[in-house]
C-alpha positions as CSV (number, residue, x, y, z in Angstrom):
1,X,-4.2,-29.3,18.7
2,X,-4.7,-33.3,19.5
3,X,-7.5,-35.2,20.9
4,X,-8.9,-35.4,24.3
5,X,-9.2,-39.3,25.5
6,X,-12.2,-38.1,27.6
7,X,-14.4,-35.6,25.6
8,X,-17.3,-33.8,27.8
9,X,-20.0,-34.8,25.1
10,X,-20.5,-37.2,22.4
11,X,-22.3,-37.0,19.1
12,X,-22.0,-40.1,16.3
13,X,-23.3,-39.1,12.8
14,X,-23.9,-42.5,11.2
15,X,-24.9,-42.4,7.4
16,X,-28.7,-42.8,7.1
17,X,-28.7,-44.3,3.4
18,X,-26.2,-46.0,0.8
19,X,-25.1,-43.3,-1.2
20,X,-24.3,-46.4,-4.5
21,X,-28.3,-47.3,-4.3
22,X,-29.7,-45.5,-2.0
23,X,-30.5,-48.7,0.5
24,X,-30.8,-47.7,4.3
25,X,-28.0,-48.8,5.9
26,X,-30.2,-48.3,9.8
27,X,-28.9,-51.9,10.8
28,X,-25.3,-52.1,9.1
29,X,-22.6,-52.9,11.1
30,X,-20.1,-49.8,11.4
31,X,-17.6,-50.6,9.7
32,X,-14.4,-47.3,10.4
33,X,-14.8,-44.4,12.1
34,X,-13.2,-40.6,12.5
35,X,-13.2,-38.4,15.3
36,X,-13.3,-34.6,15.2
37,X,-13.0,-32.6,18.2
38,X,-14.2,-29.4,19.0
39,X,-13.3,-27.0,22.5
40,X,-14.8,-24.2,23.2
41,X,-15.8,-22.2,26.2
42,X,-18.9,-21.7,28.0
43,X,-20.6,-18.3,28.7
44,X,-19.9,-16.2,31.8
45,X,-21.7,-18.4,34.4
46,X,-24.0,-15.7,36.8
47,X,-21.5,-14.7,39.9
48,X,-22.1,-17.1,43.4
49,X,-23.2,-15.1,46.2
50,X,-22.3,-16.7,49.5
51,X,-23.8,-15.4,52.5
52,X,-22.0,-15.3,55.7
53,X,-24.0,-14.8,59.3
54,X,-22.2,-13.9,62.0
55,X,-24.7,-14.8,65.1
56,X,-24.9,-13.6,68.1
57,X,-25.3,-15.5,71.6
58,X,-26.2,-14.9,75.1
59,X,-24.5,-17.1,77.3
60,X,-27.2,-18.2,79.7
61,X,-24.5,-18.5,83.2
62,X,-23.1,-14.7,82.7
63,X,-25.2,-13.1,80.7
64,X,-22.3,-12.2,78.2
65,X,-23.5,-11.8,74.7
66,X,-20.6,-13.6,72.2
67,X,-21.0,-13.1,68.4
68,X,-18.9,-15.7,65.9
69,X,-16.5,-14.8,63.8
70,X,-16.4,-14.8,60.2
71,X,-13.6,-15.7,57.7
72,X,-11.2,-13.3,57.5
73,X,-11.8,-12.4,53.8
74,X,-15.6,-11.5,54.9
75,X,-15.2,-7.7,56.3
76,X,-17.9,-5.6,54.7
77,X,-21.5,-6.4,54.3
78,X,-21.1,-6.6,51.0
79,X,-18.0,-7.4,48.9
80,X,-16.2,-9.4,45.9
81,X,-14.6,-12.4,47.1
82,X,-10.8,-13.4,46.8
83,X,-11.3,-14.9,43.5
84,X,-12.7,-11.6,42.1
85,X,-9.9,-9.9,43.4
86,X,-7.4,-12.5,42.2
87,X,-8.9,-12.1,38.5
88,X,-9.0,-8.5,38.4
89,X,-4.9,-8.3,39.7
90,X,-4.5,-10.5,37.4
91,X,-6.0,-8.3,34.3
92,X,-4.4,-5.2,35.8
93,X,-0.7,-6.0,37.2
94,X,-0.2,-9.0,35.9
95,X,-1.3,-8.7,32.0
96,X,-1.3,-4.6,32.2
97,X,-4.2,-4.0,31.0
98,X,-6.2,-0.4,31.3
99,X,-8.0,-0.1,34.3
100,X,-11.5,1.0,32.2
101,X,-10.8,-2.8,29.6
102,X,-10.3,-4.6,32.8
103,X,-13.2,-3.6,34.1
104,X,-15.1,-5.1,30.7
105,X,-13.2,-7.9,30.3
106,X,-13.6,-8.9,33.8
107,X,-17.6,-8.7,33.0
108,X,-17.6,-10.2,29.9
109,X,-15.3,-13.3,30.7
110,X,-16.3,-13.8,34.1
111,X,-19.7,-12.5,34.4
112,X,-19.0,-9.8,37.8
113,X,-19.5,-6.3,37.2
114,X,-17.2,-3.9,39.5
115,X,-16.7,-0.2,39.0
116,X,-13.7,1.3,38.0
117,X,-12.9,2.8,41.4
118,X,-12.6,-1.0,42.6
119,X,-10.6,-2.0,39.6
120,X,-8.6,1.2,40.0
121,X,-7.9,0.5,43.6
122,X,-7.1,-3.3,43.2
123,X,-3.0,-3.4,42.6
124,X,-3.1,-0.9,45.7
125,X,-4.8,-4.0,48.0
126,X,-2.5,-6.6,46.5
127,X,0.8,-4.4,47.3
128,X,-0.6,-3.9,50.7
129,X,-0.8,-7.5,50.9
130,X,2.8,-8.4,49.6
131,X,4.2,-6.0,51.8
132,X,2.4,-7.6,55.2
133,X,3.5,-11.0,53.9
134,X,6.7,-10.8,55.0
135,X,7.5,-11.3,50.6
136,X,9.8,-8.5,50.1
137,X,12.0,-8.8,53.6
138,X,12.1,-13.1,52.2
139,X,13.6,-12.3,48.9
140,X,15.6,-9.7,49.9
141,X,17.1,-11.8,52.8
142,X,17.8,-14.8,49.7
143,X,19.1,-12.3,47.4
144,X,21.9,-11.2,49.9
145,X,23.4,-15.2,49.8
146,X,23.3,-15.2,45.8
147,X,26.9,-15.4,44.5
148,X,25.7,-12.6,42.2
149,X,23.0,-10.9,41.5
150,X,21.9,-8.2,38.1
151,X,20.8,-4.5,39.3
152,X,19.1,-2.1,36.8
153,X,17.1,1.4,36.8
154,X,14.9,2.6,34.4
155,X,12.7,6.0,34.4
156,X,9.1,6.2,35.2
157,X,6.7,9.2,34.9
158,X,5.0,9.6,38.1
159,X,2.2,12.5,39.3
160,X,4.2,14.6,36.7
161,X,7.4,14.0,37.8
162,X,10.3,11.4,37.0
163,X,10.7,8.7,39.2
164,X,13.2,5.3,38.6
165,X,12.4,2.3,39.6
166,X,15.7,0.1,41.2
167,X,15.6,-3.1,40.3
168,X,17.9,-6.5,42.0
169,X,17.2,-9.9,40.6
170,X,18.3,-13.0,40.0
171,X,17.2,-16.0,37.7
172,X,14.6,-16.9,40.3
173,X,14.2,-13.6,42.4
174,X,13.3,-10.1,41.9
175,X,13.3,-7.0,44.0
176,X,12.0,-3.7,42.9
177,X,11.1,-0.5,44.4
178,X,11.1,3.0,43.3
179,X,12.9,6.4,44.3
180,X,15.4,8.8,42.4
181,X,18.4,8.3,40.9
182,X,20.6,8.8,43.8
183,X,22.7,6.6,46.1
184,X,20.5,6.6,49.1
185,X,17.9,5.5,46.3
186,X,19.3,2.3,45.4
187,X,20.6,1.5,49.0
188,X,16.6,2.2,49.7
189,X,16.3,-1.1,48.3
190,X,17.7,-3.2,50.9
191,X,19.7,-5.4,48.7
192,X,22.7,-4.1,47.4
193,X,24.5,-2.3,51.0
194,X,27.1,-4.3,52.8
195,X,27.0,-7.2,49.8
196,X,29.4,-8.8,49.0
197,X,29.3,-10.6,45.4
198,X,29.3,-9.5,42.3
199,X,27.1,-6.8,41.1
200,X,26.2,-7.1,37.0
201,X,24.9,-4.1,35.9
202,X,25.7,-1.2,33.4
203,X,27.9,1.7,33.2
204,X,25.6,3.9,35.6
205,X,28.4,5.4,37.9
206,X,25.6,5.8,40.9
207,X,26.5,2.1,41.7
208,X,30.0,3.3,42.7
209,X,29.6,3.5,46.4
210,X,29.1,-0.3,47.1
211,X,32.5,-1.2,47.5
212,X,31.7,-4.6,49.3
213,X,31.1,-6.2,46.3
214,X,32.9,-6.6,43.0
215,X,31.1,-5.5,39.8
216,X,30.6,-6.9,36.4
217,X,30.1,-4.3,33.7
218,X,27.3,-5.7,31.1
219,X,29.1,-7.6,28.1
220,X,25.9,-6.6,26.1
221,X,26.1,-3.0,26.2
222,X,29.9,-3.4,25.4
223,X,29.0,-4.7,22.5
224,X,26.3,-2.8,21.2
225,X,28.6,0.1,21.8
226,X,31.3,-1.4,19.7
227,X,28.8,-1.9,17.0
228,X,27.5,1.5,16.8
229,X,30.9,2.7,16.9
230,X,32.0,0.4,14.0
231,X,29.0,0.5,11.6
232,X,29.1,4.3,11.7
233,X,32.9,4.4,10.9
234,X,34.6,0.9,9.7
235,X,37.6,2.1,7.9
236,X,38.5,4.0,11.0
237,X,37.3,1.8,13.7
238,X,38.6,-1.8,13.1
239,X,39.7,-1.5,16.6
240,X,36.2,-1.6,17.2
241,X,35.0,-5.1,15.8
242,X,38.2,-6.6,16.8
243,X,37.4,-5.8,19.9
244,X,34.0,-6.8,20.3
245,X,35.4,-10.3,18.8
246,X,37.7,-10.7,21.3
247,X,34.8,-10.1,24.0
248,X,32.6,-12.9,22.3
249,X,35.6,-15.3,22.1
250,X,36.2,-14.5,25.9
251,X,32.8,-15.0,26.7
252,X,32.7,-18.7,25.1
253,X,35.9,-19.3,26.8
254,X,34.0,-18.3,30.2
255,X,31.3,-20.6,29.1
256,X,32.9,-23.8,28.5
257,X,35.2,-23.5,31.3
258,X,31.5,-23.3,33.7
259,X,30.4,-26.4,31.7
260,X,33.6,-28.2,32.4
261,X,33.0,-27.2,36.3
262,X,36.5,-25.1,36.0
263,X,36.2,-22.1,38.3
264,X,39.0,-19.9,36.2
265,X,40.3,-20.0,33.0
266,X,43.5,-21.1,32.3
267,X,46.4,-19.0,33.1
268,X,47.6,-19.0,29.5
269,X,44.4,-18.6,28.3
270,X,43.1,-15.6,30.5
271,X,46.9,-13.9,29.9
272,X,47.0,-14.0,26.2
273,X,42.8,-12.9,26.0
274,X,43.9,-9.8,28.9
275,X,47.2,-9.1,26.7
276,X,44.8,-8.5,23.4
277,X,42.1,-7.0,25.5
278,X,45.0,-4.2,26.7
279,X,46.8,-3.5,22.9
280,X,43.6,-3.0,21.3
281,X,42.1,-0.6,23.8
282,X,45.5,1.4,23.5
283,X,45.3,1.0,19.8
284,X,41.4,2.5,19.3
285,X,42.5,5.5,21.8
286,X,46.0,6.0,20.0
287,X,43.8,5.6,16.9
288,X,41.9,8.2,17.3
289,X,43.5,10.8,19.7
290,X,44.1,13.6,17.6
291,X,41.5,13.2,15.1
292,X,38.6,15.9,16.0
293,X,35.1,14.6,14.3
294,X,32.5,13.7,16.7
295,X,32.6,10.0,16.2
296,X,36.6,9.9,17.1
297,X,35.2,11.3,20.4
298,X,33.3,8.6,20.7
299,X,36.1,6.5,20.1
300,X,38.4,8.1,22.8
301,X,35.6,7.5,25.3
302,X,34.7,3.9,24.3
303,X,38.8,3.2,24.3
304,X,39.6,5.2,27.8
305,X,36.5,3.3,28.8
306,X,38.0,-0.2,28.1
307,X,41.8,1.2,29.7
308,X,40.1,2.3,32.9
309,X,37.6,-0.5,34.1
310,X,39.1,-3.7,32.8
311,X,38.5,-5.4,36.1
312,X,35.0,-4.6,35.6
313,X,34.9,-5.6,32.2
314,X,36.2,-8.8,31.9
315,X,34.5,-9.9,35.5
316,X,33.1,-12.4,33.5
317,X,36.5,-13.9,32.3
318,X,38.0,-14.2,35.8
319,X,35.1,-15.3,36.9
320,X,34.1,-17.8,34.6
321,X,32.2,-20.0,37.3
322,X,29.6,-17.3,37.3
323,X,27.3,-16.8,34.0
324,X,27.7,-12.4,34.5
325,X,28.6,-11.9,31.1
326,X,25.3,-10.0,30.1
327,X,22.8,-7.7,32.1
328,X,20.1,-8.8,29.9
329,X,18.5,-10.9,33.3
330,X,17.6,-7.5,34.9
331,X,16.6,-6.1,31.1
332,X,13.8,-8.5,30.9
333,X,12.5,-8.6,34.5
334,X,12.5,-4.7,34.4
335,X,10.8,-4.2,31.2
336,X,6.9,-4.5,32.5
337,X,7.5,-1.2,33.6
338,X,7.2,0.4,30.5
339,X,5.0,-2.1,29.6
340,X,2.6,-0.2,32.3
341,X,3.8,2.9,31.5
342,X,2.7,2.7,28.3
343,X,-0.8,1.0,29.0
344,X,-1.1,3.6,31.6
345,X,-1.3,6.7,29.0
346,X,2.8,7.1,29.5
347,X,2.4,7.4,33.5
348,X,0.9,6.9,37.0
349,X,-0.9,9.4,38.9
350,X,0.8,9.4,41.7
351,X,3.9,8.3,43.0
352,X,2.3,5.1,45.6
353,X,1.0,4.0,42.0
354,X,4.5,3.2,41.0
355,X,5.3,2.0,44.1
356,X,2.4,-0.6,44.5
357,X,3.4,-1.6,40.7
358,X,6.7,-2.4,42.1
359,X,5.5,-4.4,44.9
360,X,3.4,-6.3,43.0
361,X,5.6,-6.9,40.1
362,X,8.5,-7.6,42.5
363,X,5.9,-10.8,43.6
364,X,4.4,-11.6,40.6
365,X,8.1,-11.6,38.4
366,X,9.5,-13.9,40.9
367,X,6.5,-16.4,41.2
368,X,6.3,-16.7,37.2
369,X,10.2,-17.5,37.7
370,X,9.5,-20.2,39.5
371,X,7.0,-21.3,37.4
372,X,4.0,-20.3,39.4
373,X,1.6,-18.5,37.3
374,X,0.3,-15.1,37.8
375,X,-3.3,-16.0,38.7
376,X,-2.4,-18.8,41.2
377,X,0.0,-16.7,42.8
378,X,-3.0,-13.5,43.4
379,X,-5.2,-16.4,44.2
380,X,-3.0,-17.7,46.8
381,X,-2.2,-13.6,48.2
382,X,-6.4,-12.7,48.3
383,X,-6.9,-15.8,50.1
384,X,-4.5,-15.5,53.0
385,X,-1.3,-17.6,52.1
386,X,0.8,-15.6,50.4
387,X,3.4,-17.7,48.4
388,X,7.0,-17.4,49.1
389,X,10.5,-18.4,47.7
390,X,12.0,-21.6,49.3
391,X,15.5,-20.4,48.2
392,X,17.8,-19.1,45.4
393,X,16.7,-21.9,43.1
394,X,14.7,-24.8,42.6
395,X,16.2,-27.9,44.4
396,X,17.9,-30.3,42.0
């Protein structure tokens, strides 16, 4: 922690005597000094109420009485302001914390007491929000242009039922909403029909149907399947770890070929990396083809797995322009949702729960990606200007 130039108050603690022979030492020059520093907050101040009067007038030529119109945050005759509100999203969507803690921390940080019904109720106004913005049509309509872009589901527990939320981000956007597991579920999302880049994501066969774009399976679950596979068998399964190797020296490959500006790998390069790719796949499955123990199953899937979608697989190499090796983009921005899940009591009471959690995630993921934090960007949604994204990414 270092020193403030500028401190708010000053206290100087000169000595009052000589501590040799005891002399006062009132009128002695000072001769050194040290500074200490301490910060600290103040207690909650007492909440500002600002009263707004709409007057009434009777226009003296007509007779037409006219009344003035208040600000548009100001509907009921009594309610919490936009800061409120941005303060109590910010405790409940955008930190996760219980509804019932909210509501104390809220008091005890900030001074305001609301019920629980208000703080309850609070993600539901800042989704309805988002959605009027014109957010969500904005980052879908950007997301559409991005070379590629990482799609995920996970499983949520909703009004005692499973629901998924669909996820479609990039390093700067995100998009979520919620529905089953289907097709028509993740079209639902506006984002993934009729594009036409490349799609990272894992093995989840649902995404089959969007032919427009290419895919790129997730080099991260490859190789924590290769792992598993190896570490549970490794006199059997050196296929296994050579393997994974091969996908690590690919991916470095990839790398340095995007840091040299190269938009594919050389020809020798990518030949003799999809040569080793194809004899080791046929050597785990040929490996392990007639052996009948439950982790040579394994093996015949992984293996068949590696034969059959090698145009997915190795996206990454003949695409190397394009950093789609991993998934782990759309693993981070989807993980709040068990986050809430969990803070939640493992669900949400109803299903327009999840789906105001998505809403308001969708906003509050992509602001913090932008470097906006969570409490400006409520602040800037309760007060009327909802923030939205320039573009794919940050100019320069």
């Amino acid at each position: 922690m270092n020193l403030v130039a500028d401190p708010d108050e000053r206290f100087e603690f000169p000595p009052a005597a000589c501590c040799g022979c005891g002399a006062g030492l009132a009128g002695a020059p000072v001769l050194a000094q040290r500074r200490h520093q301490v910060t600290d907050i103040a207690p909650a101040p007492a909440p500002r109420v600002t009263e707004y009067v709409a007057q009434a007038k009777e226009c003296p030529g007509c007779g037409t009485v006219t009344e003035g119109e208040l600000p548009a945050h100001v509907r009921a005759r009594a309610s919490f302001g936009p800061e409120t509100c941005a303060q109590a999203a910010n405790l409940t969507a955008g930190h996760h914390i219980p509804v019932c803690r909210s509501t104390l921390l809220l008091f005890q940080l900030a001074g305001i007491a609301v019920s629980t019904g208000w703080m309850a109720g609070i993600r539901g106004r800042a989704a309805s929000l988002v959605e009027a913005s014109g957010f969500m049509d904005r980052v879908r309509e950007v997301l559409k242009t991005a070379p590629a872009v990482h799609a995920d589901e996970t499983p949520a527990r909703a009004a005692g039922g499973t629901r998924y939320v669909h996820l479609a981000c990039t390093r700067y956007l995100t998009c979520m909403h919620t529905g089953d597991r289907s097709a028509d579920a993740i079209d639902a999302g506006g984002v993934l029909p009729g594009y036409s880049g490349v799609i990272v994501r894992d093995g989840y066969a649902g995404y089959g149907h969007l032919t427009d774009a290419l895919h790129a399976w997730c080099g991260v679950h490859l190789l924590r399947d290769l792992k598993g596979l190896y570490d549970f068998e490794p006199s059997q399964q050196q296929w296994a770890a050579q393997m994974a190797g091969l996908l690590i020296e690919a991916r470095d490959a990839a790398w340095t070929a995007r840091q040299a500006g190269q938009s594919a790998l050389d020809a020798v390069v990518l030949g003799d990396l999809v040569a080793r790719y194809r004899a080791l796949a046929a050597a785990g499955l040929a490996a392990n083809l007639y052996r009948r123990t439950a982790t040579a199953k394994d093996a015949r899937r992984i293996a068949r797995r590696f034969l059959g979608f090698e145009d997915l697989i190795l996206r990454f190499a003949t695409r190397p322009d394009l950093d789609i090796f991993s998934d782990n983009e759309a693993e981070r921005t989807i993980r709040p949702v068990k986050v809430q899940q969990r803070s939640s009591g493992g669900c949400w009471r109803t299903i327009d729960g999840l789906a105001d959690f998505a809403l308001v995630q969708s906003c509050l993921s992509t602001a913090a990606k932008w470097g906006i934090s969570k409490l400006d960007a409520l602040r800037d949604l309760f007060n009327g200007r909802a923030w939205l994204p320039p573009g794919l990414e940050p100019a320069g």
